[in-house]
PDB file of N, H, CA, C and O in Angstrom:
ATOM      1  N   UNK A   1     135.448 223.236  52.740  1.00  0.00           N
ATOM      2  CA  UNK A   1     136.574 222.870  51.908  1.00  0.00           C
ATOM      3  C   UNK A   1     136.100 222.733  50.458  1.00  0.00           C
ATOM      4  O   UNK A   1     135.010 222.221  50.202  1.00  0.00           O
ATOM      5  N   UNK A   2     136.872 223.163  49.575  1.00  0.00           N
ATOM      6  H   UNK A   2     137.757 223.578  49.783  1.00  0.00           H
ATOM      7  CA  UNK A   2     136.732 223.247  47.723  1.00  0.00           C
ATOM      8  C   UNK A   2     136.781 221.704  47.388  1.00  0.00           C
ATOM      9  O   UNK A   2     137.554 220.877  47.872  1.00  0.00           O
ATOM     10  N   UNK A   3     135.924 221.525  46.585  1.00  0.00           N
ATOM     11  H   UNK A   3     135.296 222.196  46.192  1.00  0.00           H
ATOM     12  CA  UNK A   3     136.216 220.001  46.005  1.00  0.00           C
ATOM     13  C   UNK A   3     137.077 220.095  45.128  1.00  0.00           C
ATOM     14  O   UNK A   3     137.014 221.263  44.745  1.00  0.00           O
ATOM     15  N   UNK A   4     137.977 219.485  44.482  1.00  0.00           N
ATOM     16  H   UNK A   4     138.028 218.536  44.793  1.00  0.00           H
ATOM     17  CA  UNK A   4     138.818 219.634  43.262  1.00  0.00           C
ATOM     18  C   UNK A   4     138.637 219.539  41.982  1.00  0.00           C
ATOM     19  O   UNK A   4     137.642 218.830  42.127  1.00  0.00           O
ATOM     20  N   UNK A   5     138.716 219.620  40.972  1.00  0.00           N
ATOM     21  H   UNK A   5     139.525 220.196  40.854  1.00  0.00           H
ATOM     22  CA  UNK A   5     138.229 218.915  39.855  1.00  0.00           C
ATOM     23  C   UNK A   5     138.202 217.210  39.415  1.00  0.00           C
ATOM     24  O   UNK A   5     137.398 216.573  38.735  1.00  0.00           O
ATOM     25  N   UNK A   6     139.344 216.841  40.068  1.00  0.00           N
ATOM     26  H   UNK A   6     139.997 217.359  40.621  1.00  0.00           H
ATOM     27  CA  UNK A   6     139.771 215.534  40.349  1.00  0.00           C
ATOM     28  C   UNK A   6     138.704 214.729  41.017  1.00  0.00           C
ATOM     29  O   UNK A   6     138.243 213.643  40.667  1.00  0.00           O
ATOM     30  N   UNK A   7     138.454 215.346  41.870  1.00  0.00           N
ATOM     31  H   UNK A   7     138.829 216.229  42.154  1.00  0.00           H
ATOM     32  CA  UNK A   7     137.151 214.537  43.264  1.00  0.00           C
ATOM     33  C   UNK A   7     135.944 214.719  42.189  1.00  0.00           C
ATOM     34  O   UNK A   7     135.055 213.931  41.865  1.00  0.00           O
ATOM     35  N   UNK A   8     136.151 215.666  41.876  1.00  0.00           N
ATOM     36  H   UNK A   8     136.873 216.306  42.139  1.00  0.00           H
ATOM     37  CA  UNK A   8     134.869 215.908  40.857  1.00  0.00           C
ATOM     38  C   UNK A   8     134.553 214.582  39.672  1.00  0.00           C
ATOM     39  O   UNK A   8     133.637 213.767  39.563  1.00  0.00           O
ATOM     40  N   UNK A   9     135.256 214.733  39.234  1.00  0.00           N
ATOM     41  H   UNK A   9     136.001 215.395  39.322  1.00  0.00           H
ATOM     42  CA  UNK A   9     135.631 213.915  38.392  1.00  0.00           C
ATOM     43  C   UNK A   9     135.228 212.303  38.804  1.00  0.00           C
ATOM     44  O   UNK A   9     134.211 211.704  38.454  1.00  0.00           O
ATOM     45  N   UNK A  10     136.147 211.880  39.505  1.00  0.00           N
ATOM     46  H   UNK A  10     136.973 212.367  39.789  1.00  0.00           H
ATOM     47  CA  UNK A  10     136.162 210.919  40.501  1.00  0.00           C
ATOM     48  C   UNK A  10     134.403 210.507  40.717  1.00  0.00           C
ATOM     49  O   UNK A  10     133.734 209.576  40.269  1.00  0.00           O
ATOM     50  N   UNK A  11     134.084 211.581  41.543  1.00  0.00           N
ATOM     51  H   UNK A  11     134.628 212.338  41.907  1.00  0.00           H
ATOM     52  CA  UNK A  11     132.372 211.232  42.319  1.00  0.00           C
ATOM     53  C   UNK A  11     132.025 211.145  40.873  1.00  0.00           C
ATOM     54  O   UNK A  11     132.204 209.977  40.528  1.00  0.00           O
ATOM     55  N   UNK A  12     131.593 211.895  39.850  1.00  0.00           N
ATOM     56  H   UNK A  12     131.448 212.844  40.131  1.00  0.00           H
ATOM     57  CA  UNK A  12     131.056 211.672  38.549  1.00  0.00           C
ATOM     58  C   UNK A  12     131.139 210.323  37.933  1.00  0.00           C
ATOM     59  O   UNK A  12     130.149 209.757  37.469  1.00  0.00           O
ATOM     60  N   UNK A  13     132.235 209.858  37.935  1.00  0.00           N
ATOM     61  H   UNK A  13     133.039 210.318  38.313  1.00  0.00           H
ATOM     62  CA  UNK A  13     132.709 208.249  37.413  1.00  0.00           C
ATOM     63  C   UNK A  13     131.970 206.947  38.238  1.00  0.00           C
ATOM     64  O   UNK A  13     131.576 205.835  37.885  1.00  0.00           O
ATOM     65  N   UNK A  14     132.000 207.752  39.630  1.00  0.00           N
ATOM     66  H   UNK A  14     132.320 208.655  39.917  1.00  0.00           H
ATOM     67  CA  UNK A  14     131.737 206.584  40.387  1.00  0.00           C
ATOM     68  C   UNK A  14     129.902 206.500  39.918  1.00  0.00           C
ATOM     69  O   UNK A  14     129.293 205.505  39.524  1.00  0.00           O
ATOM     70  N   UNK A  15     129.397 207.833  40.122  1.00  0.00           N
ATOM     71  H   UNK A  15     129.891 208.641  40.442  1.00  0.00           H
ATOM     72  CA  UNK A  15     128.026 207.629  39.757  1.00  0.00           C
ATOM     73  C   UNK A  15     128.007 207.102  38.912  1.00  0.00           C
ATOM     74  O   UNK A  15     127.399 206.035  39.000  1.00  0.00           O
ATOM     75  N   UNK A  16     128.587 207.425  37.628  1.00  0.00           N
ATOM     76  H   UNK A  16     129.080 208.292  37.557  1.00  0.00           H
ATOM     77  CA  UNK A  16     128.048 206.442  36.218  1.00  0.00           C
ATOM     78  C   UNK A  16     128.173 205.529  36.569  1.00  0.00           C
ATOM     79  O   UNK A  16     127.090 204.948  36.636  1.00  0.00           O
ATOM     80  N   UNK A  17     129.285 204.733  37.010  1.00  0.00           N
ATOM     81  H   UNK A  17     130.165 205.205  36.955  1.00  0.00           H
ATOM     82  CA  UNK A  17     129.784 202.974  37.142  1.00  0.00           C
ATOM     83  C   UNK A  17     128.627 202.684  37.665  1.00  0.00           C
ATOM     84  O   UNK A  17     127.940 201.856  37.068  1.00  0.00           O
ATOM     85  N   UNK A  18     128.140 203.265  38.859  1.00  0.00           N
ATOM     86  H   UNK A  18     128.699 203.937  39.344  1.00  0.00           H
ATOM     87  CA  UNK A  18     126.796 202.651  39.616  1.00  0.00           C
ATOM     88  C   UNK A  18     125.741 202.433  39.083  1.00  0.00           C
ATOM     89  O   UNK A  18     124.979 201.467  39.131  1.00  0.00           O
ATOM     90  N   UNK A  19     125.701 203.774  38.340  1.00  0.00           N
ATOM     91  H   UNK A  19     126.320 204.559  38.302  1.00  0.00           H
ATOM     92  CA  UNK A  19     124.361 203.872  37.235  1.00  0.00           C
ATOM     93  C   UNK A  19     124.227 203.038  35.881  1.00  0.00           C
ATOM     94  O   UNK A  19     123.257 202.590  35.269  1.00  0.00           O
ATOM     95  N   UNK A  20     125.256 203.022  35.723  1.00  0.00           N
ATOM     96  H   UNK A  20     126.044 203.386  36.220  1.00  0.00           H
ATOM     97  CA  UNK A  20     125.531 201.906  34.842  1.00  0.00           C
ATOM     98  C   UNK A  20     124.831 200.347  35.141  1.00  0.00           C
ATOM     99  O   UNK A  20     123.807 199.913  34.615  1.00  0.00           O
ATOM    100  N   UNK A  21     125.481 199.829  35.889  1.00  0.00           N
ATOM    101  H   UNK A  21     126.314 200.181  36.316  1.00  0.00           H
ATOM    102  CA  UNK A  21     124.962 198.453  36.498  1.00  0.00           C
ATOM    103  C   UNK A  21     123.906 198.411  36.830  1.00  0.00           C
ATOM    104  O   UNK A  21     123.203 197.472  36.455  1.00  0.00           O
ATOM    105  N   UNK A  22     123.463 199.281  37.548  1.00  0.00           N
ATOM    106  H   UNK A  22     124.034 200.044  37.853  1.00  0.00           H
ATOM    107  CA  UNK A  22     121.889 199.498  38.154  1.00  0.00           C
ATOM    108  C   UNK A  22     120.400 199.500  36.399  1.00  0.00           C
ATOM    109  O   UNK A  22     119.261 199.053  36.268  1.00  0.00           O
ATOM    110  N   UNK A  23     121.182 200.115  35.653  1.00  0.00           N
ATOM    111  H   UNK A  23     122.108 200.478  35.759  1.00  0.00           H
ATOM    112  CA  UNK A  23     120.373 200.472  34.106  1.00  0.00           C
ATOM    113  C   UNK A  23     120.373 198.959  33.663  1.00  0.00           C
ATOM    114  O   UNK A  23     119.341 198.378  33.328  1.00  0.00           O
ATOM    115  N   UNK A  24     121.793 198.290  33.695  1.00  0.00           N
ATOM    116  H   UNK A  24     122.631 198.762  33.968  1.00  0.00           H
ATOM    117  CA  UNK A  24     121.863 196.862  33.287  1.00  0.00           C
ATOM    118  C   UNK A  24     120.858 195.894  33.808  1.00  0.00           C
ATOM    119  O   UNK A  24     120.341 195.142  32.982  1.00  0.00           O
ATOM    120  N   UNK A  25     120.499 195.801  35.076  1.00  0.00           N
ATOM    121  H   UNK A  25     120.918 196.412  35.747  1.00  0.00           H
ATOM    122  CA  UNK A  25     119.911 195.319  35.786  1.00  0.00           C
ATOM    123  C   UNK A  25     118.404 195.132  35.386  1.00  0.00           C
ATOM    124  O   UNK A  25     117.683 194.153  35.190  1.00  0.00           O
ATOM    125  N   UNK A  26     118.220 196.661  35.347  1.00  0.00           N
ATOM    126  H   UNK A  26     118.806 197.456  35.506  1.00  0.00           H
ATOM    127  CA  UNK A  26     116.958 197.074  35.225  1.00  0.00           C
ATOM    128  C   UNK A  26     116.798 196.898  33.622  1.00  0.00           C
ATOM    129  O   UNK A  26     115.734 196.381  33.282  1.00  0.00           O
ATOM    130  N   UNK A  27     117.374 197.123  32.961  1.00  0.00           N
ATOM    131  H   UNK A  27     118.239 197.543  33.238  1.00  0.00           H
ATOM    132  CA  UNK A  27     116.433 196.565  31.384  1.00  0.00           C
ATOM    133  C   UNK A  27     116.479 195.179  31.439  1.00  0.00           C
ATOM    134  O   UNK A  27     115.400 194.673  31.131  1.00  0.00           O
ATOM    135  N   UNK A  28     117.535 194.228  31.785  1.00  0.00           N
ATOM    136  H   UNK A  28     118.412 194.639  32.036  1.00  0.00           H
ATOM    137  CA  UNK A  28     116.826 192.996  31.754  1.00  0.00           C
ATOM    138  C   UNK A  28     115.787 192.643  33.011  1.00  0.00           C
ATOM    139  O   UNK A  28     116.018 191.635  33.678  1.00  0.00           O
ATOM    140  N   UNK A  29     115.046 193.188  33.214  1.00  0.00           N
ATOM    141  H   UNK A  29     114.858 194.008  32.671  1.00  0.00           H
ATOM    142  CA  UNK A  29     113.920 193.128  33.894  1.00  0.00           C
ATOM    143  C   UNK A  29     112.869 193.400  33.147  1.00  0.00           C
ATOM    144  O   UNK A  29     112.096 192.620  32.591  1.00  0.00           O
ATOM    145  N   UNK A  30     112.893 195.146  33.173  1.00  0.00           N
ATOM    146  H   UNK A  30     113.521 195.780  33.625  1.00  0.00           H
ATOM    147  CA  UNK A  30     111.900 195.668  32.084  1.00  0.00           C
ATOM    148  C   UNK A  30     111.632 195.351  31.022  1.00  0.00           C
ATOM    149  O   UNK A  30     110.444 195.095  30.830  1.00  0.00           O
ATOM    150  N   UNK A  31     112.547 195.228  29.913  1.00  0.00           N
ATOM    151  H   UNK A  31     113.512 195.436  30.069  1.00  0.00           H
ATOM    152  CA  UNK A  31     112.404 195.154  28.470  1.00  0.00           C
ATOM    153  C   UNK A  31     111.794 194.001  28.419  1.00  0.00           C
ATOM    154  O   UNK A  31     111.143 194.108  27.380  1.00  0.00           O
ATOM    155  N   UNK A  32     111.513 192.683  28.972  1.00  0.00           N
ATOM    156  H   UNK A  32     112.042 192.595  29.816  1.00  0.00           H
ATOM    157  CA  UNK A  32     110.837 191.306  28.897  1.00  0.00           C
ATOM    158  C   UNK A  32     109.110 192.051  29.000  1.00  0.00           C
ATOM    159  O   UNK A  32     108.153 191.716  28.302  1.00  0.00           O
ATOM    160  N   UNK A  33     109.126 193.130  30.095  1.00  0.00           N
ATOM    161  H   UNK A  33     109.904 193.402  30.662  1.00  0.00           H
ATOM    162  CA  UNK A  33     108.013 193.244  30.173  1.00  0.00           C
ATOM    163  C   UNK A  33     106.646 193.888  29.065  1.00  0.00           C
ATOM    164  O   UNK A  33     105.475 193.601  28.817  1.00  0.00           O
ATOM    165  N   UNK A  34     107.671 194.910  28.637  1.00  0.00           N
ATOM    166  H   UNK A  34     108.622 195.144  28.838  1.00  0.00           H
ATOM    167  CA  UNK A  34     107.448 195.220  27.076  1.00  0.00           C
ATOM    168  C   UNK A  34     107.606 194.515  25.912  1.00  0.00           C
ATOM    169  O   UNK A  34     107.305 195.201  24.935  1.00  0.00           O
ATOM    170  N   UNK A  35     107.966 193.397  25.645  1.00  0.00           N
ATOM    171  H   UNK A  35     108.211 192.839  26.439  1.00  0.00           H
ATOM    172  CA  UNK A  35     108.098 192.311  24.696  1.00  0.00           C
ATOM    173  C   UNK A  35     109.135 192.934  23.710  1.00  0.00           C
ATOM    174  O   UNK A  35     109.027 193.174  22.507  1.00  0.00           O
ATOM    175  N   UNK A  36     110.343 193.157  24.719  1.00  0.00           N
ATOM    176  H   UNK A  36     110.430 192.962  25.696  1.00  0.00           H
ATOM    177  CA  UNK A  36     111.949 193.691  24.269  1.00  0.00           C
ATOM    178  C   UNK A  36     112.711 192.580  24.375  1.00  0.00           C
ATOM    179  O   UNK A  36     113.194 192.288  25.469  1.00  0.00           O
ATOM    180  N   UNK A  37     112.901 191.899  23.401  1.00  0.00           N
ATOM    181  H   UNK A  37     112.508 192.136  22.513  1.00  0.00           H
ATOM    182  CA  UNK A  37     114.025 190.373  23.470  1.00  0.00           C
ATOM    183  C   UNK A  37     115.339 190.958  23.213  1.00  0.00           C
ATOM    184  O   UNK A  37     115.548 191.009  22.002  1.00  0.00           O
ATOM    185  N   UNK A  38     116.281 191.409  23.907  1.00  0.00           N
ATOM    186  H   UNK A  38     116.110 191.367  24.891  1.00  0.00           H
ATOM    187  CA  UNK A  38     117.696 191.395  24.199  1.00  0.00           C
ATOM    188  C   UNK A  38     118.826 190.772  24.702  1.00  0.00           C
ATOM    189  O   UNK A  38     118.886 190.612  25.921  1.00  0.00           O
ATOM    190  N   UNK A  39     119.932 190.308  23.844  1.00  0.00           N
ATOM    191  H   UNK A  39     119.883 190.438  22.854  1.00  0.00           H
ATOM    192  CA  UNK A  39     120.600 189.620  24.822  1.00  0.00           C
ATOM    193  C   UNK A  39     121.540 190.282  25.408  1.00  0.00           C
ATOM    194  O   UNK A  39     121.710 191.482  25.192  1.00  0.00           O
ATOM    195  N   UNK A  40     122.439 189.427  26.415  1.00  0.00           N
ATOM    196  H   UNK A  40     122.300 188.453  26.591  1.00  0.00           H
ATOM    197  CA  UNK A  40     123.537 190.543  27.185  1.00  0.00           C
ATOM    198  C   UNK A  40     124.477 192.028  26.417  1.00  0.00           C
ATOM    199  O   UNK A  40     124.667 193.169  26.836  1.00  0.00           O
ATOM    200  N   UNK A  41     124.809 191.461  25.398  1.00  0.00           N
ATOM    201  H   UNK A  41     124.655 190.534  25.057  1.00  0.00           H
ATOM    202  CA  UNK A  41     125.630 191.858  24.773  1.00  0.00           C
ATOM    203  C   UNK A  41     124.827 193.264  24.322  1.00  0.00           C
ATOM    204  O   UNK A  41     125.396 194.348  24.448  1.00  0.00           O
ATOM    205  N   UNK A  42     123.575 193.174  23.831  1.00  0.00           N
ATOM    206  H   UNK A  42     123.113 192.293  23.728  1.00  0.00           H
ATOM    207  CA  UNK A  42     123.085 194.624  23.362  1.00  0.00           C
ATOM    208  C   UNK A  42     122.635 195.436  24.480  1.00  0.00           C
ATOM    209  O   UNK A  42     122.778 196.647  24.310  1.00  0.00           O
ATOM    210  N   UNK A  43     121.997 194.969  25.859  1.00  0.00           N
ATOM    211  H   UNK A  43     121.881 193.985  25.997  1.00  0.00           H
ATOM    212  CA  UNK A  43     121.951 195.343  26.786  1.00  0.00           C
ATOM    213  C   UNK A  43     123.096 196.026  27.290  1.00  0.00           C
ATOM    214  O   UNK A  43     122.810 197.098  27.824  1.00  0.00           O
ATOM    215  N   UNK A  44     124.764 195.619  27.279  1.00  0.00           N
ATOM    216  H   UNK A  44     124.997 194.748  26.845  1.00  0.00           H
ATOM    217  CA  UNK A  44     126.099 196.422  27.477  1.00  0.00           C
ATOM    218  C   UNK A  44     125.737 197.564  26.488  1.00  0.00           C
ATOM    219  O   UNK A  44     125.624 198.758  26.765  1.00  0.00           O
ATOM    220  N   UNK A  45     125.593 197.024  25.397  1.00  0.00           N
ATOM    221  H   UNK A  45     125.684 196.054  25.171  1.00  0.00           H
ATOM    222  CA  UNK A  45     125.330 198.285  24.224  1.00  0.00           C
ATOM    223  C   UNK A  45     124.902 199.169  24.189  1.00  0.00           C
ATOM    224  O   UNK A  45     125.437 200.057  23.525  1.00  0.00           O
ATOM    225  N   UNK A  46     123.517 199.441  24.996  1.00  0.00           N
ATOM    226  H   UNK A  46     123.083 198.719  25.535  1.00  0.00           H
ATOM    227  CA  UNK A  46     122.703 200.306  24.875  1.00  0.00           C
ATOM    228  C   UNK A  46     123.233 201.319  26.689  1.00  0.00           C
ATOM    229  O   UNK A  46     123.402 202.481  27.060  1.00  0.00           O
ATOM    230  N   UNK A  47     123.279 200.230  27.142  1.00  0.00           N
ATOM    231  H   UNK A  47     123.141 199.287  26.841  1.00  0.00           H
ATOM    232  CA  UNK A  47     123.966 200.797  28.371  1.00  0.00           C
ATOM    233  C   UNK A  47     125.080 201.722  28.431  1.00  0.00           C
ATOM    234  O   UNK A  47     125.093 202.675  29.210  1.00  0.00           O
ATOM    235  N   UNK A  48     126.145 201.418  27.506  1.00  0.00           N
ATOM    236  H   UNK A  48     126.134 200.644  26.873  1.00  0.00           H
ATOM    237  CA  UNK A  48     127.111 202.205  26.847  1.00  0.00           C
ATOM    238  C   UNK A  48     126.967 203.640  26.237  1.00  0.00           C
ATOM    239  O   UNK A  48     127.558 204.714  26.348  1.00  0.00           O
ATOM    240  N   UNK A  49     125.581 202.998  25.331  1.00  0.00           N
ATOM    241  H   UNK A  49     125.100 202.125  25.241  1.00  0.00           H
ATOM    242  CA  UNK A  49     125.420 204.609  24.775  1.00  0.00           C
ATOM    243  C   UNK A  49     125.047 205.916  25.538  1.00  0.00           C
ATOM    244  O   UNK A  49     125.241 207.024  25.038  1.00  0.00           O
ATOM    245  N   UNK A  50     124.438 205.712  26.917  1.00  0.00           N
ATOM    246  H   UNK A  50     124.280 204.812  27.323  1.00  0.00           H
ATOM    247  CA  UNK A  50     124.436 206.822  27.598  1.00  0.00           C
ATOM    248  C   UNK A  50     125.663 207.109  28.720  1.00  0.00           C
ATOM    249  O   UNK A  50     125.702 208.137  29.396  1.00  0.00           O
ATOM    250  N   UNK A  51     126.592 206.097  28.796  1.00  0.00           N
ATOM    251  H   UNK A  51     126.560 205.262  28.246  1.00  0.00           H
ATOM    252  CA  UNK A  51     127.303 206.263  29.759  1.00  0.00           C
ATOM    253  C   UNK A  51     128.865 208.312  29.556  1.00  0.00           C
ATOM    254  O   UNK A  51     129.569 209.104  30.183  1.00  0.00           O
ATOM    255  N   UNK A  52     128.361 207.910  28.203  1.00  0.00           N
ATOM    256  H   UNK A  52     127.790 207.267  27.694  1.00  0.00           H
ATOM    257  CA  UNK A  52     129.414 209.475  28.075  1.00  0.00           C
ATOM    258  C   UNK A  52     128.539 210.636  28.631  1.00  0.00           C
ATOM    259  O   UNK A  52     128.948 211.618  29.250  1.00  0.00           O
ATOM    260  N   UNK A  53     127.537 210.402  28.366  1.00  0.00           N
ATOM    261  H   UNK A  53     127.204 209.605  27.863  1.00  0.00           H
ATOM    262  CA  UNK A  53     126.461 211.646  28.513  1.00  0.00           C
ATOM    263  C   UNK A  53     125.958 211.853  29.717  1.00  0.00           C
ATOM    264  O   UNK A  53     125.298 212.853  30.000  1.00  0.00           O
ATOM    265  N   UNK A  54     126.290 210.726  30.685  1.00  0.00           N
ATOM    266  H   UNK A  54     126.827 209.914  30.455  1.00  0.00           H
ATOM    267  CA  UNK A  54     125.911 210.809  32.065  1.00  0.00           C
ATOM    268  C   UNK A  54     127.389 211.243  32.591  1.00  0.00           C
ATOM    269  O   UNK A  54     127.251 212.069  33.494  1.00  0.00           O
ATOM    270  N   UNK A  55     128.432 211.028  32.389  1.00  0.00           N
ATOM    271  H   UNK A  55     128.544 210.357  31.656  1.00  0.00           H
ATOM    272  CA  UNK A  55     129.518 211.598  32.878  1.00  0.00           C
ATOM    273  C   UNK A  55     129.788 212.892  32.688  1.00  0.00           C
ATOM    274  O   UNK A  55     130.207 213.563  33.632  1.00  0.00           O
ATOM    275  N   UNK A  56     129.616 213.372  31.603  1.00  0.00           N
ATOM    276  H   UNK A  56     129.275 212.828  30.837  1.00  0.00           H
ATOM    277  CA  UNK A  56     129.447 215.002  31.374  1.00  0.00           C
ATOM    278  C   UNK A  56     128.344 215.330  32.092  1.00  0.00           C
ATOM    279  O   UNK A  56     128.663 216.056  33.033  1.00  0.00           O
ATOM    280  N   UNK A  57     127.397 215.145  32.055  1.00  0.00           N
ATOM    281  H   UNK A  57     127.137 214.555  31.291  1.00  0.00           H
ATOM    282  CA  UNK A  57     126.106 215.616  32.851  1.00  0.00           C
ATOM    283  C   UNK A  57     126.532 215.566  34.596  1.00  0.00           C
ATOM    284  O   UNK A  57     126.168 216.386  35.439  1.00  0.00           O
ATOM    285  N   UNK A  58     127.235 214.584  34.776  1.00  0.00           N
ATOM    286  H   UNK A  58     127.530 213.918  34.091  1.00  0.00           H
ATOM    287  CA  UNK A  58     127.643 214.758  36.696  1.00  0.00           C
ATOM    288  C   UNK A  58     128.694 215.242  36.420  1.00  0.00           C
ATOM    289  O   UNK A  58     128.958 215.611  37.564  1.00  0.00           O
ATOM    290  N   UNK A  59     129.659 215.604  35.764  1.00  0.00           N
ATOM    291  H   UNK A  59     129.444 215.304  34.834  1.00  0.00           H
ATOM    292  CA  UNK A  59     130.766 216.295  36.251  1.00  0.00           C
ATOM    293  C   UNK A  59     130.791 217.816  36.112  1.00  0.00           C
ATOM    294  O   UNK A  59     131.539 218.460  36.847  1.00  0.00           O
ATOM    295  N   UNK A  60     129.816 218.586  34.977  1.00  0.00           N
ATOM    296  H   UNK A  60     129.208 218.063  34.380  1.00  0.00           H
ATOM    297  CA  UNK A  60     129.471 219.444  34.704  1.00  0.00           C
ATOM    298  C   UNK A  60     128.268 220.066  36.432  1.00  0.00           C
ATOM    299  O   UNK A  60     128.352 220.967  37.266  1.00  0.00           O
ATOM    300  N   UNK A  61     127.674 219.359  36.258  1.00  0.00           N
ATOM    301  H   UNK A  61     127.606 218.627  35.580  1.00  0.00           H
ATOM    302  CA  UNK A  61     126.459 219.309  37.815  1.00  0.00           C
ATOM    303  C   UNK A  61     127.668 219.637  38.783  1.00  0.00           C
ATOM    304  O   UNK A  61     127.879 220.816  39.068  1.00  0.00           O
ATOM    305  N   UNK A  62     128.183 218.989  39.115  1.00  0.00           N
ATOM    306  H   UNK A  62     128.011 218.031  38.884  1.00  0.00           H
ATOM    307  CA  UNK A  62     128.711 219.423  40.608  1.00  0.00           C
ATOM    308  C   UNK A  62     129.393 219.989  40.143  1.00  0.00           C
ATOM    309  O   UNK A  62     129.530 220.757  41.095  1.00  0.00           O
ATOM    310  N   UNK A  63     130.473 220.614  38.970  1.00  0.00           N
ATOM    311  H   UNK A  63     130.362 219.990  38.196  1.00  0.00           H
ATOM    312  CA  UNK A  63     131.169 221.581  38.990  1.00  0.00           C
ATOM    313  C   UNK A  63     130.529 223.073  38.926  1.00  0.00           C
ATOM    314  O   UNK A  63     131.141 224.102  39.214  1.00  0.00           O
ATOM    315  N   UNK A  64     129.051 222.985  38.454  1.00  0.00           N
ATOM    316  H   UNK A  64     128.554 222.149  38.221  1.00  0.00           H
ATOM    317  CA  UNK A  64     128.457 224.278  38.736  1.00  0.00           C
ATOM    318  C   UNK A  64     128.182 224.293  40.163  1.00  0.00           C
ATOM    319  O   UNK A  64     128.551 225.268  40.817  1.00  0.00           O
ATOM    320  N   UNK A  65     127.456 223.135  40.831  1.00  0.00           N
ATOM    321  H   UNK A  65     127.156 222.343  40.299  1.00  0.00           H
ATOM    322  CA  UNK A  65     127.264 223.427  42.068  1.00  0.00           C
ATOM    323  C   UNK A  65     128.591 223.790  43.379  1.00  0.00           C
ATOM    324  O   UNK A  65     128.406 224.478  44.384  1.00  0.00           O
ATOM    325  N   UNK A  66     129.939 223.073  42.965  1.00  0.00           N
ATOM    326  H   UNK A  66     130.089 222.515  42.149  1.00  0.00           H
ATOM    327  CA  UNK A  66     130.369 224.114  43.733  1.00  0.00           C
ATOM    328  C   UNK A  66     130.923 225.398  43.279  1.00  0.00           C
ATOM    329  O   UNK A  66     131.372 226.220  44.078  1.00  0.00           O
ATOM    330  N   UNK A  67     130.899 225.584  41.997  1.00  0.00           N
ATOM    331  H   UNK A  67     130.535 224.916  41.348  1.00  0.00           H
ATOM    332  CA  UNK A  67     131.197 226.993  42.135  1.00  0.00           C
ATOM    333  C   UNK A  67     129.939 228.151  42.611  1.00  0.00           C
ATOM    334  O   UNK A  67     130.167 229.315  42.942  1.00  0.00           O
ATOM    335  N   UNK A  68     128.306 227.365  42.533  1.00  0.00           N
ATOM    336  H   UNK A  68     128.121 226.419  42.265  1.00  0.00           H
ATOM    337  CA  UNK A  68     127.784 228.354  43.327  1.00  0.00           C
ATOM    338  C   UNK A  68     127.925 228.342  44.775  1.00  0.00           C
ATOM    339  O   UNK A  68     127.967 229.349  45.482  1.00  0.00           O
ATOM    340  N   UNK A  69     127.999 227.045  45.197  1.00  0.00           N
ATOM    341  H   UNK A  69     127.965 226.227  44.623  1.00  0.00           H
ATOM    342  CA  UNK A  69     128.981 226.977  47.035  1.00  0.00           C
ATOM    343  C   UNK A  69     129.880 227.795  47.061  1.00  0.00           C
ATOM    344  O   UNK A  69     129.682 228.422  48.102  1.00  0.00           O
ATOM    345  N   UNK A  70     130.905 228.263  46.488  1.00  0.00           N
ATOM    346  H   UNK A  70     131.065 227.754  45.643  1.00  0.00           H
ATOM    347  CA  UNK A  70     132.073 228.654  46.441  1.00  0.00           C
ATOM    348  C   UNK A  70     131.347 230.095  46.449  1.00  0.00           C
ATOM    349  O   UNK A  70     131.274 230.625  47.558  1.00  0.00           O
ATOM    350  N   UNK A  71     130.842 230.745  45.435  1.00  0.00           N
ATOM    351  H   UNK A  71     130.901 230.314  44.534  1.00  0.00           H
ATOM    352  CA  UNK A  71     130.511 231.717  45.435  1.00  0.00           C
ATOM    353  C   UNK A  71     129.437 232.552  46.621  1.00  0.00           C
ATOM    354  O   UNK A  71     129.177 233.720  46.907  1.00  0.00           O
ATOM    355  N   UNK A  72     129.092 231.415  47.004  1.00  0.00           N
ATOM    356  H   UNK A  72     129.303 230.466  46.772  1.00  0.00           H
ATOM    357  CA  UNK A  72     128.025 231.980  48.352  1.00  0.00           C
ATOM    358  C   UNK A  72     128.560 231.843  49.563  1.00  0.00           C
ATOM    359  O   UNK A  72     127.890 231.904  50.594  1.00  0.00           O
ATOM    360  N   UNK A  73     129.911 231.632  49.522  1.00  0.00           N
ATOM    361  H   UNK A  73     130.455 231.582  48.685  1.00  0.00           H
ATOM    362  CA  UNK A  73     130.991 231.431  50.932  1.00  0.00           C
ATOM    363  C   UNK A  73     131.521 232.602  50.878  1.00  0.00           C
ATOM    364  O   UNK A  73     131.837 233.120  51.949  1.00  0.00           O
ATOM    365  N   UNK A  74     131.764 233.350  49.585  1.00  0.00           N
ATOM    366  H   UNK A  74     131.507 232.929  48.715  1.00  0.00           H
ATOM    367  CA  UNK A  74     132.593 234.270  50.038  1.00  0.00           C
ATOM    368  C   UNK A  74     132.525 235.531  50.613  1.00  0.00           C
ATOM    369  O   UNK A  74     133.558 236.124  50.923  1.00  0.00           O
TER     370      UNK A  74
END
C-alpha cells in the first residue's frame, strides 16, 4: 500500500516532536559536561533551531523512499 503525503507528513512531525524532547533532554545533560551553562529557555531555543530542518529532512526522506518503493513495485 502507497503512503500518502499526509502519513508522510504526519510520521515526519511525529519524529521531530520525539526528537525534539529527546535533544532537550540530552543537552541538559551534556552541555554541564562541557562547561555549557544554559537555562531552559535557551535550551527550547536552540532545540527550535533545528526543528524546521529536521522536518524537511524526514519528510523529504521518506518521500524519496517511497517513491523508490513505488517504483520497484511496478
Amino acid at each position: 500500500m502507497k503512503q500518502t503525503r499526509i502519513m508522510s507528513l504526519i510520521e515526519a512531525t511525529a519524529n521531530v516532536v520525539v526528537g525534539y524532547v529527546l535533544a532537550i533532554a540530552t543537552q541538559i545533560v551534556v552541555f554541564p559536561w562541557f562547561g555549557i551553562e544554559t537555562g531552559l529557555a535557551e535550551h527550547l531555543t536552540i532545540g527550535l533551531a533545528f526543528v524546521g530542518a529536521s522536518l524537511v529532512r524526514g519528510y523529504a526522506l521518506r518521500r524519496l523512499f517511497e517513491a523508490i518503493r513505488m517504483r520497484n513495485s511496478e
